[in-house]
SEDODREN-102665 format. One line per 5 residues: number of its first residue (from 1); their letters; for each residue x, y, z of C-alpha. Coordinates in pm, whole numbers, always signed. Layout:
// SEDODREN-102665
NUM> a> X:Y:Z ~ ... $
END
This chain:
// SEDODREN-102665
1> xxxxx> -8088:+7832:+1452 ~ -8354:+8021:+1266 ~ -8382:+8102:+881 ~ -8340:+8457:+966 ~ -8072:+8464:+1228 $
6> xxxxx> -7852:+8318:+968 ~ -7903:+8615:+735 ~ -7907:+8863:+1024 ~ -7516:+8696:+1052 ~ -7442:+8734:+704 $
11> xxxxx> -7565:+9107:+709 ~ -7383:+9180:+1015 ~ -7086:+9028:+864 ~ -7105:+9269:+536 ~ -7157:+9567:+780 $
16> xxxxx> -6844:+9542:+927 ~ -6663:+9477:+609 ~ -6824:+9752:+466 ~ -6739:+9997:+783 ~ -6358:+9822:+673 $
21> xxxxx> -6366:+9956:+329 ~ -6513:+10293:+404 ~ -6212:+10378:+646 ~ -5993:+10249:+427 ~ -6095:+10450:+175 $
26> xxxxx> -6073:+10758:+409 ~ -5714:+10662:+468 ~ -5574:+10687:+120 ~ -5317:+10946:+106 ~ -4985:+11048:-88 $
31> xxxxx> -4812:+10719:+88 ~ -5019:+10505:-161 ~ -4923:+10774:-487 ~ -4550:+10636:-370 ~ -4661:+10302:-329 $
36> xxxxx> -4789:+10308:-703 ~ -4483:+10530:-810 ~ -4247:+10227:-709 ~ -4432:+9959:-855 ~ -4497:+10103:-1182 $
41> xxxxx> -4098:+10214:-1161 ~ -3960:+9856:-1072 ~ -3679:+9776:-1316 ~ -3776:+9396:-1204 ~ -4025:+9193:-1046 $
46> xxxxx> -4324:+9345:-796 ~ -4305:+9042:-499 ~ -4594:+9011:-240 ~ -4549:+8834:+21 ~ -4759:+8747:+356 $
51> xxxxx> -4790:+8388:+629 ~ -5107:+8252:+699 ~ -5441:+8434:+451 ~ -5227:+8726:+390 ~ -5020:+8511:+174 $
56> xxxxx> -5327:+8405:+18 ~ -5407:+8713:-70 ~ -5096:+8848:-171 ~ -5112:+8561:-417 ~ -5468:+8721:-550 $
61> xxxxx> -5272:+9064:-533 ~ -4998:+8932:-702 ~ -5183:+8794:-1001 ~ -5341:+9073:-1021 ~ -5068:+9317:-1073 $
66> xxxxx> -4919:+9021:-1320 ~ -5274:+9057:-1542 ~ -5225:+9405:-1614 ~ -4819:+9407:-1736 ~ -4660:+9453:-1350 $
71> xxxxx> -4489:+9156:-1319 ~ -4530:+8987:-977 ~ -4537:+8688:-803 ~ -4621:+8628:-450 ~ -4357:+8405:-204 $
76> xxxxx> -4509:+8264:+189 ~ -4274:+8389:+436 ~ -4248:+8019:+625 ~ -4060:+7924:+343 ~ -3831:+8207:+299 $
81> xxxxx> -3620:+8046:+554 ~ -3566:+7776:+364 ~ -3417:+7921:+58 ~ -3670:+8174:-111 ~ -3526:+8481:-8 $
86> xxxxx> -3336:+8369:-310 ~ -3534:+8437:-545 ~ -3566:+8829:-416 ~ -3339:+9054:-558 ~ -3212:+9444:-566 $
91> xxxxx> -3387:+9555:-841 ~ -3709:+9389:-729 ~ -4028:+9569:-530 ~ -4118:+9363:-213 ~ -4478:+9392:-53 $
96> xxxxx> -4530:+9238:+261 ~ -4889:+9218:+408 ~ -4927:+9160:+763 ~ -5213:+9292:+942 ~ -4993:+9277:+1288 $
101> xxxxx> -4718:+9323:+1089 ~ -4530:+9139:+1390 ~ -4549:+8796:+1268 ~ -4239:+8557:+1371 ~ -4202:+8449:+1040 $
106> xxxxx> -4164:+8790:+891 ~ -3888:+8908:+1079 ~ -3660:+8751:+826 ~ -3771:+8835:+526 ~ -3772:+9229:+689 $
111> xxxxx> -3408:+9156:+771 ~ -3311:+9059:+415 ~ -3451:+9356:+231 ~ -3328:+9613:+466 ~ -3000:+9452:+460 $
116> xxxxx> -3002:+9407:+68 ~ -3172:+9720:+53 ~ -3448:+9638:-134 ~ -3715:+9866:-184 ~ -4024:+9723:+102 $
121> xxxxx> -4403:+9878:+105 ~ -4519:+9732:+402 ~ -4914:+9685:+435 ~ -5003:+9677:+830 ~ -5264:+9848:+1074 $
126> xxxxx> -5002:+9884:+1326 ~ -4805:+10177:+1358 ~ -4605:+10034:+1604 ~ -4491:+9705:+1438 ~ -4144:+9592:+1294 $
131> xxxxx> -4311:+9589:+933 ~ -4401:+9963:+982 ~ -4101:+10086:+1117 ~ -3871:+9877:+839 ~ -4050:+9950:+517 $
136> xxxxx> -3928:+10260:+315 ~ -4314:+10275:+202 ~ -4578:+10269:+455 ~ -4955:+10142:+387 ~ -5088:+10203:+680 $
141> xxxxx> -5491:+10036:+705 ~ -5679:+10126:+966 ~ -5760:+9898:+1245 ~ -6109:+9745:+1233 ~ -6372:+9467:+1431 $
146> xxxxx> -6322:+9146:+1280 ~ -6643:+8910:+1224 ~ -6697:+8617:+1420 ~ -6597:+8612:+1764 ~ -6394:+8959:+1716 $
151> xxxxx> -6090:+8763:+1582 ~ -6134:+8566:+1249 ~ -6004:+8768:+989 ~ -6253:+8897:+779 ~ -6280:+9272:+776 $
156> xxxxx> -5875:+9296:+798 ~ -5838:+9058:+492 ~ -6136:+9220:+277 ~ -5918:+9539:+346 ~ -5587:+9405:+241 $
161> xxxxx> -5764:+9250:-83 ~ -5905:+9590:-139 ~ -5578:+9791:-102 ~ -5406:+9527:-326 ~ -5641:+9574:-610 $
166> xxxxx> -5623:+10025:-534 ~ -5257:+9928:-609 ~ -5314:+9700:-921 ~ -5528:+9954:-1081 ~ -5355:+10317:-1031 $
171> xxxxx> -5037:+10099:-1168 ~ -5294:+9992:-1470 ~ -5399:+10378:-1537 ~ -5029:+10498:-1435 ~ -4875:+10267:-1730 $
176> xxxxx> -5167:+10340:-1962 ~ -5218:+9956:-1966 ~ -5494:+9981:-2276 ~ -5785:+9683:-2313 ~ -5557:+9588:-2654 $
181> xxxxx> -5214:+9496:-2411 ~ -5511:+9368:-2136 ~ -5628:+9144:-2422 ~ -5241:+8998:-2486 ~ -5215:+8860:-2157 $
186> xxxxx> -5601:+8674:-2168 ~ -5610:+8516:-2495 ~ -5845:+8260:-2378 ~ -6158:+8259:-2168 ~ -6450:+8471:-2148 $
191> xxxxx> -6221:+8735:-2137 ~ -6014:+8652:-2422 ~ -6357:+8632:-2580 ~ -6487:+8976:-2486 ~ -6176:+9182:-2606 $
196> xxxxx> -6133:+8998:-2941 ~ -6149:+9248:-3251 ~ -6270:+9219:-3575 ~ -5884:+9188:-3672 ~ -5862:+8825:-3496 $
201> xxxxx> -6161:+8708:-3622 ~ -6172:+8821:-3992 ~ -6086:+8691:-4299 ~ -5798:+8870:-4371 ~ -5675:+9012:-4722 $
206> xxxxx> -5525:+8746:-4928 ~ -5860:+8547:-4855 ~ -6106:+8847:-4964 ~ -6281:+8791:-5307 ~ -6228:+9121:-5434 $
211> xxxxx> -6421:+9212:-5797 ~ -6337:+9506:-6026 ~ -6665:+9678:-6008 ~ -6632:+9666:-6400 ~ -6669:+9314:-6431 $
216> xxxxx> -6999:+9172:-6611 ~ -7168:+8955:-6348 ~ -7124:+8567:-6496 ~ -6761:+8707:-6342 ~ -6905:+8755:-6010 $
221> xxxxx> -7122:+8449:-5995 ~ -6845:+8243:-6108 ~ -6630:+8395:-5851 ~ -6905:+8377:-5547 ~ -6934:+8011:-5601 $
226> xxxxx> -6561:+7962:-5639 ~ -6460:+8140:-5292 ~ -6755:+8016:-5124 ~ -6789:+8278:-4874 ~ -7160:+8416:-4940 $
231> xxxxx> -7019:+8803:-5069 ~ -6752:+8977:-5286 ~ -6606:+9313:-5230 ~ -6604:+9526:-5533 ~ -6295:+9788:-5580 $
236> xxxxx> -6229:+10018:-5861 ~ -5917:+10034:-6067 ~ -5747:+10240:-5773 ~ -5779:+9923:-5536 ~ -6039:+10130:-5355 $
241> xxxxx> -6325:+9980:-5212 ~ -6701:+10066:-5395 ~ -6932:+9797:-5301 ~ -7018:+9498:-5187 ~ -7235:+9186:-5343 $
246> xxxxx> -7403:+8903:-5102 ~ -7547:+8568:-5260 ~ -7859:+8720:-5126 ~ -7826:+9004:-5352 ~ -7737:+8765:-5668 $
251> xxxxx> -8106:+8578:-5596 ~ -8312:+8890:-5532 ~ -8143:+9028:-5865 ~ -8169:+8748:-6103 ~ -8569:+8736:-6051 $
256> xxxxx> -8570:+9111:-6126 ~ -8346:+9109:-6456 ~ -8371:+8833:-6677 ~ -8006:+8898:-6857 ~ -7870:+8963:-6518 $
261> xxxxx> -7527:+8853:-6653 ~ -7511:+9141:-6933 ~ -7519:+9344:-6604 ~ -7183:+9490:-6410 ~ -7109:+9460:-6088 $
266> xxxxx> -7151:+9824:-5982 ~ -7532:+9782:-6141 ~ -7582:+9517:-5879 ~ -7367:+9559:-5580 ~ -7429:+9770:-5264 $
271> xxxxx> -7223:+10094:-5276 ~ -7052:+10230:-4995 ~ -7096:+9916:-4772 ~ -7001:+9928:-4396 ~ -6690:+9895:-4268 $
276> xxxxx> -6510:+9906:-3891 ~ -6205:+9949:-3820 ~ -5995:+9656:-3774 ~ -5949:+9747:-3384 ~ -6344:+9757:-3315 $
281> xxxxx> -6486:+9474:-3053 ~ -6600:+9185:-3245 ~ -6881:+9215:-3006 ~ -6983:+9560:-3146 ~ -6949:+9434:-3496 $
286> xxxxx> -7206:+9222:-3442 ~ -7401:+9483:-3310 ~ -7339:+9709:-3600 ~ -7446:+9401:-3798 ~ -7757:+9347:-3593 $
291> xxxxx> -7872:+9704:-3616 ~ -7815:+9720:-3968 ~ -7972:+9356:-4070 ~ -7651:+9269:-4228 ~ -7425:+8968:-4225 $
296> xxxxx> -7064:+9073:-4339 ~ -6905:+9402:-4243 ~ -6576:+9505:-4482 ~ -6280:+9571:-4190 ~ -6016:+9867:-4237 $
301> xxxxx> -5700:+9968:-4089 ~ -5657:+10323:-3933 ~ -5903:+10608:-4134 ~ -5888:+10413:-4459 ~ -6229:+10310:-4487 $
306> xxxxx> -6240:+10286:-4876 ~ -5920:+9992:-4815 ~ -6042:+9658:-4697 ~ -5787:+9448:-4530 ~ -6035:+9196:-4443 $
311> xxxxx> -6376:+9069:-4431 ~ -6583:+8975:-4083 ~ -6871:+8757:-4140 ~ -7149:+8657:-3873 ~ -7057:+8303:-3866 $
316> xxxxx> -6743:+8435:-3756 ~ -6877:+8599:-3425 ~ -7123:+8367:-3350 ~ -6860:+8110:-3370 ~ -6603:+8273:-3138 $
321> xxx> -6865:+8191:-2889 ~ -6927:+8641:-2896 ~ -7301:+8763:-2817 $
END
């Protein structure tokens, strides 16, 4: 077969999916607002379940929902017949996707909610299936042409991915699920790495080398080379912050003034120095830093910029693996 036939497939493959998704998207009505209503409202756990690739994807669906503070987890229906309807209870929210929604091994897993009545959204493009006519919450996706020899699911399973991750995301903006409760859930990974603050990565107070701006500066060069961090954050006798001294700034001043150490602090230091609040993306500290051609930035809690709680060097980005 030729090069081009092969992409001709590929395209023709996308153009159904994409047909999939644009019905779909015309079929979104006040169903799916209850849909989201009962999983943001579940007093439990949010199960998806599905046979065959809809369990796959429930699993995708229910990870998902898990990743942004719905707790789910996804069970196959072949083995709910041996002891994991179990593990589904009252208080729980069941999803069962099933693009026939007449599959054997559904039948009962439908039996046990309706019996236990537990609240079921059923996903299905057929109106007249037993998963349609048993859930209290319908999802009904239009039918579509599947790829490849009009059968192998590929348009109906890019739509049930699709409606699982409408449902993930109007529960995310429902709940108000922030990036900072996003970010407690993905400590690690590029992710983890992307949402870290200039809180996580800071050296926090008890570790700043604070100076009173009063001091003569043989105080601050004895206390730069004792802490060993490159800079010293000046205050005045109200804790406040005033300034800020880098090694840099000790070099450039000691060829300028030869009885630099007769000299105070606030002669030397850098008044008013940046700060972000202790919140801010460690990835747009270091831009702050980058725009300003400066390696430290003082960190803050709240408004109070003139109160360091902490001190975020370069090093401290660049190590965190943060561009």
């Amino acid at each position: 077969m030729k090069s081009s036939n092969l992409r001709n497939i590929a395209k023709g493959v996308l153009e159904l999916e994409i047909l999939a998704l644009k019905k779909l998207k015309k079929s979104i009505n006040k169903t799916f607002e209850d849909a989201v209503n009962a999983i943001v409202n579940c007093k439990s756990k949010v199960i998806v379940c599905g046979v065959g690739k809809s369990y796959l994807i429930a699993s995708k669906v229910s990870s998902t929902m898990s990743s942004v503070g719905c707790a789910a987890f996804s069970i196959n229906a072949n083995e709910c017949s041996h002891g994991d309807l179990g593990s589904i209870t009252r208080k729980d929210v069941l999803i069962i996707i099933s693009n026939s929604g007449k599959t054997e091994e559904l039948k009962p897993v439908i039996q046990y909610a309706n019996r236990n009545k537990i609240n079921l959204i059923g996903i299905t493009s057929k109106k007249n299936s037993l998963l349609y006519k048993a859930s209290d919450i319908k999802l009904l996706i239009p039918e579509v042409k599947e790829a490849g020899l009009s059968i192998v699911p590929t348009s109906s399973t890019t739509e049930q991915i699709a409606i699982g991750d409408c449902l993930a995301i109007a529960a995310l903006n429902k709940k108000k699920f922030s990036k900072k409760h996003y970010k407690l859930l993905h400590p690690h990974g590029s992710i983890g790495n992307q949402l870290k603050t200039a809180e996580d990565l800071m050296i926090s107070k008890n570790g700043v080398p604070f100076i009173d701006e009063t001091k003569n500066m043989k105080a601050a060069i004895d206390l730069i080379t004792k802490k060993k961090l490159g800079v010293l954050i000046a205050i005045n006798k109200n804790k406040l912050t005033t300034g800020i001294i880098t090694d840099g700034q000790l070099r450039r001043a000691n060829q300028y003034n030869k009885n630099i150490l007769n000299l105070k602090v606030k002669d030397v230091m850098t008044k008013n120095p940046l700060s972000v609040n202790k919140d801010t993306l460690a990835a747009k500290s270091l831009s702050i830093m980058s725009e300003n051609k400066i390696t430290s930035l003082c960190v803050h809690k709240n408004k109070n910029k003139k109160k360091t709680i902490g001190i975020l060097h370069i090093h401290h980005i660049l190590n965190a693996n943060i561009q």
